[in-house]
C-alpha positions in Angstrom: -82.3 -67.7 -62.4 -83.3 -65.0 -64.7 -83.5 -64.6 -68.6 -80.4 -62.4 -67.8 -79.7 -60.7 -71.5 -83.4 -60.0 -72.1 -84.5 -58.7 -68.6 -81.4 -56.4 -68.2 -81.6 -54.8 -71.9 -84.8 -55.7 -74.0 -87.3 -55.2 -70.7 -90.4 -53.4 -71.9 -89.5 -49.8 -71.7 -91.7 -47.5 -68.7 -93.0 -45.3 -71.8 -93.9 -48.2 -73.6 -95.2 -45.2 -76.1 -91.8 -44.2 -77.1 -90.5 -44.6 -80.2 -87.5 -47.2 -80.3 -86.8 -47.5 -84.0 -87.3 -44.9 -86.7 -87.4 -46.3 -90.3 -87.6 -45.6 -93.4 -91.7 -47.0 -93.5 -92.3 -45.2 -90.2 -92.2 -45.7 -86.5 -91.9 -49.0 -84.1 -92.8 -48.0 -80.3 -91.3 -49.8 -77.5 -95.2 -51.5 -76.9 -94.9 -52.9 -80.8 -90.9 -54.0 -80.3 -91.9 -55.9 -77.1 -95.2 -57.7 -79.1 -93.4 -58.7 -82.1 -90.6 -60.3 -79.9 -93.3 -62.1 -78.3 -94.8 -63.4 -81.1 -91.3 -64.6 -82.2 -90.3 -66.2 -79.4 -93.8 -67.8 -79.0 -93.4 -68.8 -82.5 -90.2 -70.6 -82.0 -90.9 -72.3 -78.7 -94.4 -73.9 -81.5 -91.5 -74.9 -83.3 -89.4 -76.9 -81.3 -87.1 -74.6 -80.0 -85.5 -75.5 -76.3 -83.2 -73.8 -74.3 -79.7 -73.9 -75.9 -80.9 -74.1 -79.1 -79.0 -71.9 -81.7 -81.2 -70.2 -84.4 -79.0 -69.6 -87.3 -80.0 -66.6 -89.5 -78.5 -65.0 -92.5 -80.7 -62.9 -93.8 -81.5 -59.1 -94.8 -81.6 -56.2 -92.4 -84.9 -55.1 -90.8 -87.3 -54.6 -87.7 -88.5 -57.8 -88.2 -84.5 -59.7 -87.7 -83.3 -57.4 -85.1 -86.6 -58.5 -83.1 -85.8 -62.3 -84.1 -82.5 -61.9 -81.9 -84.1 -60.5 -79.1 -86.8 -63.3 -79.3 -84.2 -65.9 -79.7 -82.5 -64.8 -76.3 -86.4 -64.2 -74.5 -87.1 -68.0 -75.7 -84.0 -69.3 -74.4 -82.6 -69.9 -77.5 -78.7 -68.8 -78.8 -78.7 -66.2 -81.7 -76.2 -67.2 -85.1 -76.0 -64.2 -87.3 -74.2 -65.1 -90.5 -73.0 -62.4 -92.8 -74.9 -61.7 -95.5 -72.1 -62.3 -97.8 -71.4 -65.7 -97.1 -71.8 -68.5 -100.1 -73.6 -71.7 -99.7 -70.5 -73.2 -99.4 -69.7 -71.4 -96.4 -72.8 -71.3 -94.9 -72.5 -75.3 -95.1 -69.6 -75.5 -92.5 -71.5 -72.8 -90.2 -74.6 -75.3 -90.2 -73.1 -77.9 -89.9 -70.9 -77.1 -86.9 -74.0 -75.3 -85.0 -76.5 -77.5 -85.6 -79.2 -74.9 -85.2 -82.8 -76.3 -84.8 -84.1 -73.6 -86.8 -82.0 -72.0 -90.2 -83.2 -68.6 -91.0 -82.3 -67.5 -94.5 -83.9 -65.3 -97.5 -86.7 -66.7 -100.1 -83.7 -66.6 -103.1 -81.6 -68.9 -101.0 -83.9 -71.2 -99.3 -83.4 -73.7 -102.5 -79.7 -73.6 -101.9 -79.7 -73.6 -98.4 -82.6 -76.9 -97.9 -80.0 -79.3 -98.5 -78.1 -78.3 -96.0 -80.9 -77.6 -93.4 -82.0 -81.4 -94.2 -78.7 -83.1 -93.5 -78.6 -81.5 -89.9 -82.3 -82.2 -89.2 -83.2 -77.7 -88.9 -86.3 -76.3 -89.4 -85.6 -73.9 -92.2 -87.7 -70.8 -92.3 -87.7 -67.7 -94.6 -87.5 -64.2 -93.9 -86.9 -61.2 -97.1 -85.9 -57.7 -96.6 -89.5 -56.3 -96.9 -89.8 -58.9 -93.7 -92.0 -61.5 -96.0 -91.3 -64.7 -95.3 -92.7 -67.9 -93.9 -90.7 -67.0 -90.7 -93.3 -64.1 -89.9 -96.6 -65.7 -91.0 -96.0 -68.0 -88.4 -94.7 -65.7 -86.1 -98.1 -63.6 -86.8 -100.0 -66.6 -86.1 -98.8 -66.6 -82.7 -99.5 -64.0 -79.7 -97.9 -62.8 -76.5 -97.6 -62.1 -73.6 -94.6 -64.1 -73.7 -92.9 -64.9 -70.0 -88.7 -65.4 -71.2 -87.7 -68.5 -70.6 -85.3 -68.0 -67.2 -81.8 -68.7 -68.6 -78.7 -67.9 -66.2 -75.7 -65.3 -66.5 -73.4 -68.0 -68.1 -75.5 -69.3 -70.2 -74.7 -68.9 -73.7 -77.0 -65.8 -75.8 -75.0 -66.2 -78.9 -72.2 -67.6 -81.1 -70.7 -65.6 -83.5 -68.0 -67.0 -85.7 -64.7 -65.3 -86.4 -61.8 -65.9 -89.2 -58.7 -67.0 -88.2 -55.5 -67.2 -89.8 -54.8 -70.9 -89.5 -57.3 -73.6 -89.1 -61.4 -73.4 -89.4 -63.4 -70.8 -88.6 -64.4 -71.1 -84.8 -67.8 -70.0 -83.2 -67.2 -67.3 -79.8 -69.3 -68.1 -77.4 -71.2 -65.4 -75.5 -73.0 -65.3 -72.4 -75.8 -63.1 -71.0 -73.1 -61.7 -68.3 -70.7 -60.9 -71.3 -73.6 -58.9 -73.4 -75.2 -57.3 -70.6 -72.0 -56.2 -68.6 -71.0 -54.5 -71.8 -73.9 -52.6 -72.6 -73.8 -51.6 -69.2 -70.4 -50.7 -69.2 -70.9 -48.7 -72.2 -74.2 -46.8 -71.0 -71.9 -45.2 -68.8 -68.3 -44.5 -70.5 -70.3 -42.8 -73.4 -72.8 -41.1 -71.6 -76.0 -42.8 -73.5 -79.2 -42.1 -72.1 -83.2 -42.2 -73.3 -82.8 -39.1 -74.9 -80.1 -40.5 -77.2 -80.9 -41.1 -81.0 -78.5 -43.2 -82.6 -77.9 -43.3 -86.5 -77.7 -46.7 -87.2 -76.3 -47.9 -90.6 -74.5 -51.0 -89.5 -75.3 -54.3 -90.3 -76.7 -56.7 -87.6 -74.8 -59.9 -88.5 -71.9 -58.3 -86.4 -70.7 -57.4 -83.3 -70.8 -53.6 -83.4 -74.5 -53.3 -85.0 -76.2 -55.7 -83.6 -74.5 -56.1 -79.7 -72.5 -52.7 -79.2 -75.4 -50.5 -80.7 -78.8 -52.3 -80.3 -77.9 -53.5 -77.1 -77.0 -50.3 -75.7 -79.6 -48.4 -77.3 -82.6 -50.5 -75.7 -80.6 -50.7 -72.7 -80.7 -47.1 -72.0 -84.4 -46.7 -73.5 -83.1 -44.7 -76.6 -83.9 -44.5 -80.2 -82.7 -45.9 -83.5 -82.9 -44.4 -86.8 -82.9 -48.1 -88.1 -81.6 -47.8 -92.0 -80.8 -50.6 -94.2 -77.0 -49.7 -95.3 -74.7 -46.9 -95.2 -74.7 -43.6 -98.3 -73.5 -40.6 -97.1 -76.6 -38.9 -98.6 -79.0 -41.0 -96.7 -77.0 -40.2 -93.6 -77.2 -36.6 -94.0 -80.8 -36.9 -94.6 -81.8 -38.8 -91.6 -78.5 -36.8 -89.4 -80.8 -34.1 -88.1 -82.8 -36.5 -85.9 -80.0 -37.7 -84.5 -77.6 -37.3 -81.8 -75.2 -40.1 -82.0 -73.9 -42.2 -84.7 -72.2 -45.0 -84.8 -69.5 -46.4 -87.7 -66.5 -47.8 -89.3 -63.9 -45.9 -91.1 -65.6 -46.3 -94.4 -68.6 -44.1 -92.9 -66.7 -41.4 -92.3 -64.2 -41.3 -94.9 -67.5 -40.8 -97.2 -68.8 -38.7 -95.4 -65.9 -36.2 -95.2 -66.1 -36.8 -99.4 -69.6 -35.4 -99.4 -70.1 -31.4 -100.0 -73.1 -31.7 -97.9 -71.3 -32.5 -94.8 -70.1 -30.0 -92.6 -70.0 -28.6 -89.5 -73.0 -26.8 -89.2 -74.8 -30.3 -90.4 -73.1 -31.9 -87.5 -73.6 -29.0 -84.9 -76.2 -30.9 -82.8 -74.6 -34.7 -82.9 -73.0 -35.2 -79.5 -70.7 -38.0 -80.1 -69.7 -40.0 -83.4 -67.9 -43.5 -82.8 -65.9 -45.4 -84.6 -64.5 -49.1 -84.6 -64.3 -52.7 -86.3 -61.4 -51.7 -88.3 -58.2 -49.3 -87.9 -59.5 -45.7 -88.3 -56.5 -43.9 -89.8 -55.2 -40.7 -88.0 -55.6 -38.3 -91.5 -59.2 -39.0 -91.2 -59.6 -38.4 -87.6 -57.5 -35.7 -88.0 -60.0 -34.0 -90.9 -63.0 -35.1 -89.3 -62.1 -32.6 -86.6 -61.0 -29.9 -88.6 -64.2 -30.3 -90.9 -66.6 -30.3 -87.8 -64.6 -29.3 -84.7 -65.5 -32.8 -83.2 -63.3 -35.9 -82.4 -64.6 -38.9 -83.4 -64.3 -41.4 -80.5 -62.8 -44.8 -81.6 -62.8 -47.9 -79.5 -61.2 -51.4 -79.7 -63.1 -54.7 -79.9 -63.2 -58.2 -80.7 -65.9 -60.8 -81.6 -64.8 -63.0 -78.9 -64.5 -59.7 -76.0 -67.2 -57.6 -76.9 -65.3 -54.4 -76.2 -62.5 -53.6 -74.3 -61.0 -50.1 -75.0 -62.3 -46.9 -75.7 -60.8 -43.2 -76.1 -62.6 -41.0 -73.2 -65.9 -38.9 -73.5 -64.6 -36.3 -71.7 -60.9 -35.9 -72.6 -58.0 -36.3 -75.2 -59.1 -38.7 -78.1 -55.6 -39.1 -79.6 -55.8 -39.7 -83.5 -54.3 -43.4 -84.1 -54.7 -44.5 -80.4 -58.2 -46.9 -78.9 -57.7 -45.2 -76.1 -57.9 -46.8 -72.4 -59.2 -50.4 -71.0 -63.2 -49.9 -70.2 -63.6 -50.1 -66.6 -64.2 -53.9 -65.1 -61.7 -54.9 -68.5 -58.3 -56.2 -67.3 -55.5 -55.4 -70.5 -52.0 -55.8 -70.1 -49.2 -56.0 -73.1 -47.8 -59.3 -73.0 -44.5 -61.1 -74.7 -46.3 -62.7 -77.4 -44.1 -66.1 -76.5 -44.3 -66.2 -72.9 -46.7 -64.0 -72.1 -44.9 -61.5 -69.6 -46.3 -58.2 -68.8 -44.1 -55.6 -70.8 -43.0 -52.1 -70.0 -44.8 -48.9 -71.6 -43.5 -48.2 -74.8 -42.6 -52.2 -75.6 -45.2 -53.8 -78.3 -46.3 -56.6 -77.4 -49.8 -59.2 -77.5 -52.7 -57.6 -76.2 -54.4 -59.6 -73.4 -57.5 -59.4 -71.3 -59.7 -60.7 -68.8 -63.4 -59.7 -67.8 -67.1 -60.0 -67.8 -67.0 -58.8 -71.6 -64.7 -61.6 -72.5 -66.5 -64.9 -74.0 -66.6 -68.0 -72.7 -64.6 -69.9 -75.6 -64.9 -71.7 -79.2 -68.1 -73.8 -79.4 -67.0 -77.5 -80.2 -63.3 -76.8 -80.0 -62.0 -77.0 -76.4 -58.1 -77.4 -77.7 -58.6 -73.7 -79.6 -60.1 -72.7 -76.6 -56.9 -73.5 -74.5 -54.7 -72.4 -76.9 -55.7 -69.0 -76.5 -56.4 -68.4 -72.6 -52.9 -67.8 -70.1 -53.6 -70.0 -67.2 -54.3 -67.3 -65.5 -57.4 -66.7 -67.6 -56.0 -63.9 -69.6 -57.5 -64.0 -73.6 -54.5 -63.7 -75.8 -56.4 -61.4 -78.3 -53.5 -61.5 -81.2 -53.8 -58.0 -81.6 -50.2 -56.3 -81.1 -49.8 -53.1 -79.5 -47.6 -50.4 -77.1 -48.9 -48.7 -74.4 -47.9 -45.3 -73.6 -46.9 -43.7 -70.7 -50.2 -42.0 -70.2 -52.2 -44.9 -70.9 -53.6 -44.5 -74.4 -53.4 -48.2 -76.1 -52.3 -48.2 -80.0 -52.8 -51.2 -81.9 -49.8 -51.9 -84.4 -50.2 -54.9 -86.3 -51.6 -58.6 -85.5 -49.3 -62.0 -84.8 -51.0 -63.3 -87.5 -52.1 -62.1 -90.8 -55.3 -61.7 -90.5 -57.1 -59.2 -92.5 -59.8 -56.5 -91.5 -61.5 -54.9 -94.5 -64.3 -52.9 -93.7 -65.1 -54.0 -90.5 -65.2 -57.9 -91.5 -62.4 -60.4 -90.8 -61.1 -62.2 -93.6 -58.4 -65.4 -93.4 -56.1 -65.0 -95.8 -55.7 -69.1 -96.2 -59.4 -69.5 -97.4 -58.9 -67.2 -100.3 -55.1 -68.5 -100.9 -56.3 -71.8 -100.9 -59.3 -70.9 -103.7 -56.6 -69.1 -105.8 -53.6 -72.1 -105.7 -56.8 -74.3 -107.2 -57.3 -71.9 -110.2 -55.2 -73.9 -113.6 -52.3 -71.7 -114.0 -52.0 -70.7 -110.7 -48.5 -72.0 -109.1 -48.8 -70.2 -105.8 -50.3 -67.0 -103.6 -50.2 -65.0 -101.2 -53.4 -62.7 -99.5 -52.4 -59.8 -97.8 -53.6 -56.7 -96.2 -53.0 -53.4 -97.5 -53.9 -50.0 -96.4 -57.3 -48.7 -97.8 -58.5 -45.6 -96.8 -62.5 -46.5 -96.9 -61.9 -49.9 -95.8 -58.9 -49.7 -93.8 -57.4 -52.6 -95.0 -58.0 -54.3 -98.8 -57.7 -57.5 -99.4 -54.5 -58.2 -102.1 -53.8 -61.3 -103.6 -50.1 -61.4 -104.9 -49.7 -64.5 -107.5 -47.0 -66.3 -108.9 -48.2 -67.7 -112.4 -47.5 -70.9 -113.9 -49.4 -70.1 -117.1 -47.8 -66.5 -118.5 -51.6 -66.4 -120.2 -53.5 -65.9 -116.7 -55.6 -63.0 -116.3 -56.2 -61.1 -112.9 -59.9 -61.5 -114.3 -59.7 -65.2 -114.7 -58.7 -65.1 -111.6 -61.9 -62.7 -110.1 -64.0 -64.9 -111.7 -63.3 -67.8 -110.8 -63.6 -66.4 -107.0 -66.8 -64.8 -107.3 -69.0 -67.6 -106.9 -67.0 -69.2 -104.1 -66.2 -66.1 -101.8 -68.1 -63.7 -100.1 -67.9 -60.1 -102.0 -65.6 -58.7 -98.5 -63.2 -61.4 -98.9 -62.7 -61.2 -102.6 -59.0 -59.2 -103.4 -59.4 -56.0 -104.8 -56.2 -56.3 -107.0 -54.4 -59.7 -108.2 -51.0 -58.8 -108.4 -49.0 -60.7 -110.8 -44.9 -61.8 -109.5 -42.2 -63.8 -110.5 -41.7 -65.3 -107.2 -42.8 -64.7 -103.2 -40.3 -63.4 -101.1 -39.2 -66.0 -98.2 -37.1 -66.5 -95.4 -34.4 -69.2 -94.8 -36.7 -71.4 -93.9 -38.9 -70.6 -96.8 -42.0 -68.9 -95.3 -43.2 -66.3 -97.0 -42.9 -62.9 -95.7 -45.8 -60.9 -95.6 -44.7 -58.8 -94.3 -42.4 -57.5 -96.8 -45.2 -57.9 -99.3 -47.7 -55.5 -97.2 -44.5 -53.1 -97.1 -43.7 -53.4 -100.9 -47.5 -52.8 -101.8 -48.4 -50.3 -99.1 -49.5 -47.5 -101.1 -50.8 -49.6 -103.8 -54.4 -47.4 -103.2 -53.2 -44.1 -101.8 
C-alpha cells in the first residue's frame, strides 16, 4: 500500500528549486515545503500520533498550517480543519466527536480550549499566525527525511464537518482516492500546469482553499501566491504574478467595485474560478463585460469534493455550474423516490464517484439516510438540467444557508435566539446578498414589545461564529405557516428577497 494522497500530490517536486508558495515575507521552494512537512510529520509521530489519528486544528492561515495538513496525511494521520470562526462552545462538540490525539489551536485560545483537550485525553499544541507556537518549536526540534507512513486509497485523509438543517453537525469522511482523483480530475478539465500561478486568498479550513486549490496546485508542480485573506487592493497588487485565481462571489463582486480593476489589469490571467456559494448571473455577466473574460464557476460539496464545472474551452453560461467532471456520475432525481427525471424537470441532485466521500464519521444511520441503494449520494441540492447539459442549481430541500462560502444551519442560530427573554419564536433564513450570496436573516416574533434587534446581536455574539450571525433581525407579528403549522420559509425568503439589493 502506498501513502496514496501524499505520493500522488505533495511528492517532492523534480525542481525541488522552484518556488511553491509566494508570500507576503518572501519565497518557500518546493525543497523547504517538503523539509518543513517532514519535520511536522516527524514531530507528530514523537507525539503519539498513529495511523488514523485525526489532528484537529483551528488556527490562523499560514505556510506553517498548510504544511501541518500535508504532514498530517505523510504521517498517516486524518487532517480536522475547523473554521476559524467557531466558538469554544462549538469547537467542544467537534472535539469531542473526533477525538483527535492532537488539538491544534492559537496561543489566545489555548486557555479556553485546554478543558476541552483534557476531557478527551489530546495533546493540545499552539500554533499563531506569525507560525509561533509550541506546535513549531517542536516541530523544529525534529528533522527529516521523513518516509510517509504507507496508508491505502480508502483510507480516510480527512474529516471535514458540514451544517445541516436538522440534527448535529456530521463529520464527511474523505479518502486518499477521493482527494487525489479530484485533483487529478481537475489538473485536466482546467488546464493547470507547472507554469500555473494561482492567487490564493481563500481560507484553508475549507474545502475549496485547502483541497480544490492546494491540492491541485502541488499536484501539477505550480505556484501559490499564498496571502492571508481576501482585499481587492491586495489582489490587484499581487494579480500581475499571477495567472489563475481562484474565489467566491464576494471576491469578485469587490473586485468589480474597485477602480483599479480592469481589463487591461486582468489581460494576462488565463482563467478566474468561482464556487462555494451561488455566483449570481449580474456579476458574471459584468465581470465579462469589465474584462472580456468569463469567470468559470463550478459546483461542490464538502462531502463530494467537486462534481460540476462550466468548460475551459466553451460556453460558460451565466447562472449555470455547468457539466458533471468526467469519472462523476449526476443524475436529477425525484427528491421522494429518487427516479431519474427528464431535462427541464427540477429535481435532487445525485452522484456517485471516486470524488464522493465515504460517509459521516460516527453516524452510520445519517450515512444511510443519504446514499440510494444504488450508491448514488443524495446531495440535497435541487436543480434542472437542460437540454444541452448545463446543470443549474435552484434551491435546496432543506434550508440550509450558504453565506460566503460557509454553511450555516438555520436551527443552531433559531435555537440561540428562542432562548433570548423576550423572544417568543424565530425563524433563520437565507436571503439574497450580492457579496455573500446568501445573508443570513433572522425573522422574530417578540413577546416583549421592548426587544431590540441589538439585544438580540448581542446576545449572539459570543455564542456564534461571526458567518452565522444574521445580518438583520427582522421584527413580525407572527410566522407564516401552513395547515399543518410549519413555517414557510419559503414565503419568508420571498417576502424579504430584496431586503439588500
Amino acid at each position: 500500500m502506498t501513502n496514496h494522497l501524499y505520493d500522488g500530490v505533495f511528492a517532492p517536486h523534480a525542481d525541488s528549486s522552484k518556488t511553491f508558495l509566494h508570500t507576503a515575507d518572501g519565497e518557500i521552494s518546493y525543497a523547504a515545503f517538503t523539509a518543513l512537512t517532514d519535520r511536522i510529520a516527524a514531530m507528530l509521530v514523537a507525539e503519539g500520533l498513529a495511523p488514523g489519528d485525526r489532528v484537529a486544528v483551528q488556527a490562523d492561515k499560514s505556510v506553517l498550517l498548510f504544511a501541518l495538513y500535508a504532514a498530517t496525511v505523510k504521517a498517516g494521520g486524518v487532517y480536522l480543519p475547523l473554521n476559524t470562526g467557531y466558538t469554544p462552545a462549538e469547537l467542544e462538540y467537534f472535539l469531542g466527536d473526533a477525538k483527535p490525539r492532537i488539538v491544534v489551536t492559537s496561543t489566545a485560545a489555548a486557555a479556553a480550549i485546554t478543558p476541552i483537550a483534557a476531557r478527551i485525553g489530546a495533546r493540545l499544541m499552539t500554533l499563531d499566525a506569525d507560525e509561533s507556537g509550541s506546535l513549531s518549536e517542536a516541530a523544529m526540534r525534529h528533522d527529516g527525511p521523513f518516509d510517509a507512513v504507507p496508508r491505502g486509497s480508502e483510507d480516510l485523509a480527512a474529516i471535514l464537518y458540514t451544517s445541516g438543517t436538522t440534527g448535529r453537525s456530521k463529520g464527511a469522511k474523505l479518502c486518499h482516492r477521493n482527494l487525489r482523483s479530484n485533483a487529478e480530475v481537475l489538473r485536466e478539465a482546467w488546464q493547470f500546469s507547472t507554469d500555473d500561478t494561482l492567487l490564493h486568498m481563500l481560507p484553508i479550513y475549507h474545502t475549496h482553499g485547502l483541497f480544490v486549490a492546494g491540492n491541485l496546485l502541488a499536484l501539477v508542480g505550480g505556484s501559490m501566491i499564498f496571502l492571508p485573506k481576501f482585499s481587492a487592493d491586495t489582489a490587484l497588487e499581487w494579480m500581475p504574478k499571477a495567472t489563475t485565481m481562484m474565489g467566491v462571489p464576494t471576491f469578485y463582486t469587490r473586485l468589480l467595485d474597485h477602480e483599479g480593476f480592469t481589463a487591461a489589469t486582468s489581460a494576462h490571467m488565463r482563467l478566474f474560478i468561482s464556487g462555494s456559494a451561488p455566483l449570481l448571473a449580474e456579476t458574471h455577466r459584468q465581470f465579462e463585460e469589465t474584462t472580456g473574460k468569463a469567470i468559470l464557476e463550478r459546483y461542490g460539496m464538502t462531502e463530494t469534493n467537486m462534481c460540476t464545472s462550466n468548460p475551459f474551452d466553451g460556453d460558460r453560461r451565466a447562472g449555470t455550474v455547468g457539466f458533471p467532471l468526467p469519472g462523476v456520475d449526476l443524475r436529477i432525481a425525484d427528491a421522494g423516490t429518487g427516479a431519474p427525471l427528464e431535462d427541464g424537470e427540477i429535481g435532487i441532485i445525485e452522484l456517485k464517484g471516486d470524488n464522493v466521500f465515504l460517509g459521516y464519521w460516527e453516524m452510520p444511520e445519517k450515512t444511510a439516510e443519504s446514499f440510494r441503494d444504488d450508491g448514488f449520494f443524495i446531495t440535497g441540492d435541487m436543480a434542472v438540467r437542460d437540454s444541452d447539459g448545463y446543470v443549474t442549481i435552484v434551491g435546496r430541500d432543506k434550508d440550509l444557508i450558504i453565506s460566503g462560502g460557509l454553511n450555516v444551519y438555520p436551527k443552531e442560530v433559531e435555537g440561540m435566539i428562542d432562548d433570548i427573554d423576550g423572544v417568543l419564536e424565530s425563524a433563520v433564513i437565507g436571503v439574497p446578498h450580492r457579496d455573500f450570496g446568501e445573508a443570513v436573516v433572522a425573522v422574530v416574533v417578540r413577546d416583549d414589545a421592548g426587544l431590540a434587534a441589538a439585544t438580540v446581536e448581542a446576545a449572539l455574539a459570543s455564542q456564534l461564529a461571526k458567518f452565522k450571525q444574521p445580518k438583520a433581525i427582522l421584527f413580525t407579528e407572527a410566522l407564516p405557516r401552513n395547515s399543518m403549522g410549519k413555517v414557510q420559509k419559503a414565503e419568508l425568503r420571498k417576502a424579504h428577497a430584496g431586503l439588500f439589493s
